[in-house]
N, C-alpha and C positions, 0 to 999 in steps of 0.2 A: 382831465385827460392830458397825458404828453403832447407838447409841440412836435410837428416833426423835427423840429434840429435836436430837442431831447434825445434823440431817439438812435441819431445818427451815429453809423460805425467810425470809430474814430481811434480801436486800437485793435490792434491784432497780434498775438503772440504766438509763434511754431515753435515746437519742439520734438526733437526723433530720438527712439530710441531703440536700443537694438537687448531681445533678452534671448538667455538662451536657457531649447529645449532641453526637458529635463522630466523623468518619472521618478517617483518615489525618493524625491530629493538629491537623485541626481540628476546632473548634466550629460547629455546625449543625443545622440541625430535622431530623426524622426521619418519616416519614410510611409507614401501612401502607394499607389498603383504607378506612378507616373514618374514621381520628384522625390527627393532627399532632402530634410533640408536640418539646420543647426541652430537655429535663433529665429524668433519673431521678432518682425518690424512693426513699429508703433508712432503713429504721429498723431501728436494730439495739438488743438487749435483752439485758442481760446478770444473770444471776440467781446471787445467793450464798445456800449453804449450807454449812456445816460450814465447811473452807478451798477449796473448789472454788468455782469459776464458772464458768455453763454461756452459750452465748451463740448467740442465736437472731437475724433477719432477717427481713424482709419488703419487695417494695419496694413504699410506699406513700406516701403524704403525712404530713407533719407534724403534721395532723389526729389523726390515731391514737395519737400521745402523749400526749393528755387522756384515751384511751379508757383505755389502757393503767395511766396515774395512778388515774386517776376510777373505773374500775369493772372492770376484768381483776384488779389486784394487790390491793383491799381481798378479793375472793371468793379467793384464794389464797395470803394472807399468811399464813404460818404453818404451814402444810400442808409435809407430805415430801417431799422433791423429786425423789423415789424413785416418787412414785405417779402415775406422769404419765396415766393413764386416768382417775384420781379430778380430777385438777388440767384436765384439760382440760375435761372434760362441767361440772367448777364455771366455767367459764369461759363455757362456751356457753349455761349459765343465767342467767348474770348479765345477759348481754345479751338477753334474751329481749323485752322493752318498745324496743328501740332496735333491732331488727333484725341477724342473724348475719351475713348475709353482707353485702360489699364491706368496706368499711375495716372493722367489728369484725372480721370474719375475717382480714381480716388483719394485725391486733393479735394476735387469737388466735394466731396462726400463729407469729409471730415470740415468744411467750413459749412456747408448744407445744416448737417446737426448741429454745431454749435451754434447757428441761425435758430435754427428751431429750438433749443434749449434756451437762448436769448429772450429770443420771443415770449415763450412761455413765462420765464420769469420774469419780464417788464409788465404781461398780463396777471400774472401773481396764481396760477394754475400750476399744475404739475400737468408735466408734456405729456404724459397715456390720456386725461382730458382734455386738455390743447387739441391730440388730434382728432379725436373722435368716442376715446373713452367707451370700448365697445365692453371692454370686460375686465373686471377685478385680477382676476390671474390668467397666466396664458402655461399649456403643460408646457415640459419641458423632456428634453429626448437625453440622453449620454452620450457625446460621439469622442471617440479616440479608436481605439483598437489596432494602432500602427501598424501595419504589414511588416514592420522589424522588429514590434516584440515577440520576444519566447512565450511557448505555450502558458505558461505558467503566471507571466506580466499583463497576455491577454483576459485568461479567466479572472485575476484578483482584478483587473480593473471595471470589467461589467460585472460582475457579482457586487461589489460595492456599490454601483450603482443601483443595478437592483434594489439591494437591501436599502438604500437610503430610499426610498419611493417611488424611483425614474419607472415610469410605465413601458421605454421603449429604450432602446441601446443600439450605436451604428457601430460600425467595426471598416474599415479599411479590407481592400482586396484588388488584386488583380499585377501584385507584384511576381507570383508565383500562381497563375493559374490552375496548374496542375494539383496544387497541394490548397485551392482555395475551399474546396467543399470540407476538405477533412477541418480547417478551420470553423468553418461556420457552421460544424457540427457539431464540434468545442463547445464554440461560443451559446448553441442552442440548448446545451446539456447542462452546460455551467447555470445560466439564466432562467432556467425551467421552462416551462408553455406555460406560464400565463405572464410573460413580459415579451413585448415585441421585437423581433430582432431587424435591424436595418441592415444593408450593407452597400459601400458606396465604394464604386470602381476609380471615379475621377478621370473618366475617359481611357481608361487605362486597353480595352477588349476592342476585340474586331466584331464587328455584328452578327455573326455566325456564332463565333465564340460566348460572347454577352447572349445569345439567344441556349444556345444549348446551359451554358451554366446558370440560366434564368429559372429553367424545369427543374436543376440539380436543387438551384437553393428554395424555389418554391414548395418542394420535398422536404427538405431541410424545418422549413416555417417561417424563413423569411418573408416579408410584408412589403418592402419597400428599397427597391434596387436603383439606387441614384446613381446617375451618370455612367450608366452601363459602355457607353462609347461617346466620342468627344461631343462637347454641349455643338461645335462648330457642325456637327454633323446631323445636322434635322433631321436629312431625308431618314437616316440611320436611326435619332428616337421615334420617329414614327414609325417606320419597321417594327421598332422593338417593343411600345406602347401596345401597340394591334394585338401584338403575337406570343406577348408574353404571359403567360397563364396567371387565373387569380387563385389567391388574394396580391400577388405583385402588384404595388404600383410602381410607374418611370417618374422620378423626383429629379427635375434640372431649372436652372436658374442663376444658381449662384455666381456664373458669369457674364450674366447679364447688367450693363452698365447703364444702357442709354434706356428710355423706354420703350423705342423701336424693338428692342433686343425681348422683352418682353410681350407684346405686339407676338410678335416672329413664331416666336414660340409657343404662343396659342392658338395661331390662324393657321398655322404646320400643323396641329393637333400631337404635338412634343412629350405633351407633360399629363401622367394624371394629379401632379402638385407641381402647383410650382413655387419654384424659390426666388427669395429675395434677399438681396442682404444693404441694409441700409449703409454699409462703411462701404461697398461700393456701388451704389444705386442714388445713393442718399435716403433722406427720412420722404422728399419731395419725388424719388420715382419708387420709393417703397409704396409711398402712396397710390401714386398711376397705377405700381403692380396689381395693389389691391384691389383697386376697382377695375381693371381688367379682369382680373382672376374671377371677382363676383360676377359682375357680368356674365362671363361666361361658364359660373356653375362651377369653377374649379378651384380647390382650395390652396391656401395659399402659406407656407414654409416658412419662418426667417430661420437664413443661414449664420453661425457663429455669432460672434459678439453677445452673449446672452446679455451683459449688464446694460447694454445700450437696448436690445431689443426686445425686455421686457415689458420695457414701456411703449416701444414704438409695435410690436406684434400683438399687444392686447387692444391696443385701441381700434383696432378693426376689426368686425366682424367674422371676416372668412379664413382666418390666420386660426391652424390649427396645435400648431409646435412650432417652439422655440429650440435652437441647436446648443444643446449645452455641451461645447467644445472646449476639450480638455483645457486646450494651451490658452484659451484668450479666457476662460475662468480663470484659469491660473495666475495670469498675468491681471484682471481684472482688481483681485482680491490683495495684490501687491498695490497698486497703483493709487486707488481709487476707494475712498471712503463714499458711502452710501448704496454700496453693489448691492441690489435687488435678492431680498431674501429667494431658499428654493424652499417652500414646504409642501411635503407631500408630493413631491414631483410635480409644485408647480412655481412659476416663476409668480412673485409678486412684486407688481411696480409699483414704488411709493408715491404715493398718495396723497400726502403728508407736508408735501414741500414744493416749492414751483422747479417746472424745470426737468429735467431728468433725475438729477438728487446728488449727480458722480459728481464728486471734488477730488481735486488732485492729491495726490500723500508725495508734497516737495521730496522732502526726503528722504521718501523708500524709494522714490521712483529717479533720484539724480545718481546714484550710480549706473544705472543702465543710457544714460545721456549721450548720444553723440552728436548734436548739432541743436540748433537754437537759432532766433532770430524774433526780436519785435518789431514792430512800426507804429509809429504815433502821427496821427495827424498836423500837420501842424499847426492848426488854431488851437489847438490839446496839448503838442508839446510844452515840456519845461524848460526842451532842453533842444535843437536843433541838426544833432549827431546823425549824420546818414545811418540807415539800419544796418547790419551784419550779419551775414550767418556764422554762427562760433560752431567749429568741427574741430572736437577735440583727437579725432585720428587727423588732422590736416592744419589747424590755426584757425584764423580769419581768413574766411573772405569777404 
C-alpha cells in the first residue's frame, strides 16, 4: 500500500484553449434560443501524484486559470489524491468570498475529475468501476441542431445520426418561435417515428409560450422538451412539468453547479429528468446528483462532454442518456486519444485501462493554445521558478 506522502499532490498543469465552431469542416457561429457563440473554450488540468497523472476538463474560458492558480491549487496542495470528498469540499471553501458557481465551478470541476481519474489510476481500476461500475454501456442521444442552420444543414445532421444508431436526436429552438414547429416537423419527417426527437429551448420561452408550443410539439412526436423557460425559474418548471401533456418530459439541470442546486430542483418538483454535467458539477456532485435523483425515482441525464461522461454516466444506475453533443465530440476526437467508443448508439467506457482512458494529443491540441501555467511543489521542484501563466494573445504574467 501507498504512504500518504506517496500520494500527495505535488504538481499541477492548466491549460486553455479556445476552438472554433464549425459544420461540415467549416468554421462558423453557432446559435441556440438565447446566445450566439464562435469558438469553445477548453481547460484541461492535469494533476501529479506519486508517478500517476490524473487529468480533468471543463469547457470554460481562460479566465478560470487564475482561479485554478490563485485559489483551487494553494487549498489543495499537498493533500492525498486519494481523498477526493476531502479535496473537493476544500475547494468549495476556498471559493466561498468569490462565489461557487459559474467559472469557480468550473475550475472546480475540471480539477474534481482529474482527482477522480488520479485516484482511479493510483488504485489501478478504470474510473466507470472506481465509481460504482453500474453498467457496461450507457445510450447515447445526438444533440446539435442549431437554431442557425439551414433547412437543409438541419436534416443531414440528424439523419446521420440516425443512420449511425443514435435511438434519440435534440435539435435547438426558441430563436424563431414562430417558425419553431415548422422545424420540428422537419426534423420529425427527416428522422422517421421510430427514433426519438428531443427539443431544447435553453430558457429561451415565456411560460405561456413554452406551454402552448409544448401541445404543438407533443403533436409533433417530441418526447422530451429541455429547459422550456429559464432553469432560474422553478416556480415556471413546475407550471410547466404539471401541465405539459404526455409523452413530454421537462429535462433541466445542466446548470446546476452546487448540489443545493440539485436538491432545489427536486424538492420544486422541476424536473421529469434531471441533468447533470460533471465539467460543471464535478464527477463528486454528479455523484450527489445521482443519488438524489435515485432516491427520489427520478432519472437522471448527463449533459455534454460524452468522452468524460461515458464513464462517469454508466457507473450509476439511474443515468439513462448520455448527451452526444456535437461541438465537445468534435473537439474530443481532436484532442484526446482514448475517446470512448459510440456502437450502436451506445457509448462504451473503457474498461481496459485505469482512469478514464483520455490522453492528451500535445500536438493536435497546441494550436488551439491560449494560455498555460504549471506549479511544482517545492520538495518536488528541480527548479525554483515562480509559476506563470503564458497568454500567447497577452505575454507573461
Amino acid at each position: 500500500m501507498r504512504s500518504d506522502d506517496d500520494a500527495r499532490l505535488h504538481q499541477i498543469t492548466g491549460d486553455a484553449f479556445e476552438v472554433p465552431t464549425a459544420i461540415g469542416g467549416r468554421e462558423r457561429p453557432e446559435s441556440d434560443g438565447t446566445i450566439t457563440w464562435s469558438s469553445t473554450s477548453l481547460l484541461i488540468v492535469r494533476l501529479a501524484a506519486a508517478d500517476k497523472t490524473g487529468l480533468g476538463f471543463a469547457h470554460t474560458p481562460s479566465a478560470a486559470l487564475g482561479i485554478v492558480r490563485d485559489v483551487l491549487w494553494p487549498a489543495i496542495e499537498g493533500m492525498d489524491g486519494r481523498d477526493t470528498e476531502r479535496i473537493f469540499w476544500a475547494m468549495a471553501r476556498a471559493v466561498r468570498n468569490i462565489g461557487w458557481r459559474g467559472l469557480c465551478a468550473s475550475a472546480i470541476s475540471a480539477i474534481d475529475i482529474a482527482v477522480h481519474d488520479l485516484a482511479a489510476r493510483l488504485a489501478g481500476v478504470p474510473l466507470v468501476q472506481y465509481l460504482g461500475g453500474a453498467h457496461d454501456t450507457v445510450p447515447a442521444y445526438g444533440s446539435g441542431g442549431f437554431t442557425d442552420y439551414t433547412d437543409q444543414e438541419l436534416t443531414e445532421q440528424l439523419s446521420s445520426w440516425a443512420e449511425h444508431g443514435l435511438r434519440a436526436v435534440k435539435m435547438k429552438v426558441g430563436s424563431d418561435p414562430g417558425d419553431d414547429p415548422r422545424r420540428v416537423a422537419l426534423a420529425r419527417d427527416t428522422i422517421g417515428p421510430h427514433v426519438e426527437l428531443f427539443v431544447d429551448a435553453n430558457g429561451a420561452y415565456e411560460r405561456k409560450q413554452a406551454l402552448h408550443l409544448a401541445n404543438r410539439f407533443a403533436d409533433l412526436g417530441v418526447t422530451w422538451f429541455e429547459e422550456p423557460v429559464s432553469s432560474d425559474d422553478r416556480a415556471g418548471l413546475t407550471l410547466l412539468r404539471d401541465r405539459m401533456p404526455a409523452p413530454l418530459r421537462l429535462a433541466a439541470g445542466e446548470y446546476a453547479y452546487t448540489p443545493a442546486d440539485f436538491r432545489d430542483l427536486i424538492t420544486d418538483d422541476c424536473v421529469d429528468v434531471l441533468q447533470a454535467d460533471a465539467t460543471r458539477c464535478g464527477i463528486t456532485g454528479f455523484r450527489i446528483a445521482a443519488s438524489l435523483a435515485r432516491a427520489h425515482d427520478i432519472p437522471l441525464s448527463a449533459h455534454t462532454a460524452p468522452a468524460l461522461h461515458a464513464s462517469v454516466a454508466a457507473a450509476f444506475d439511474g443515468t439513462i442518456n448520455v448527451e452526444y453533443f456535437h461541438d465537445h465530440a468534435r473537439i474530443a476526437g481532436t484532442f484526446f486519444d482514448g475517446v470512448p467508443a459510440l456502437r450502436n448508439g451506445d457509448l462504451v467506457p473503457d474498461r481496459s485501462s485505469p482512469g478514464h482512458g483520455l490522453e492528451l494529443k500535445e500536438a493536435d491540441a497546441r494550436p488551439y493554445r491560449v494560455a498555460s501555467f504549471t506549479r511544482v511543489t517545492d520538495s518536488f521542484a528541480t527548479a525554483k521558478a515562480p509559476a506563470r501563466i503564458h497568454n500567447k494573445l497577452g505575454g507573461m504574467q
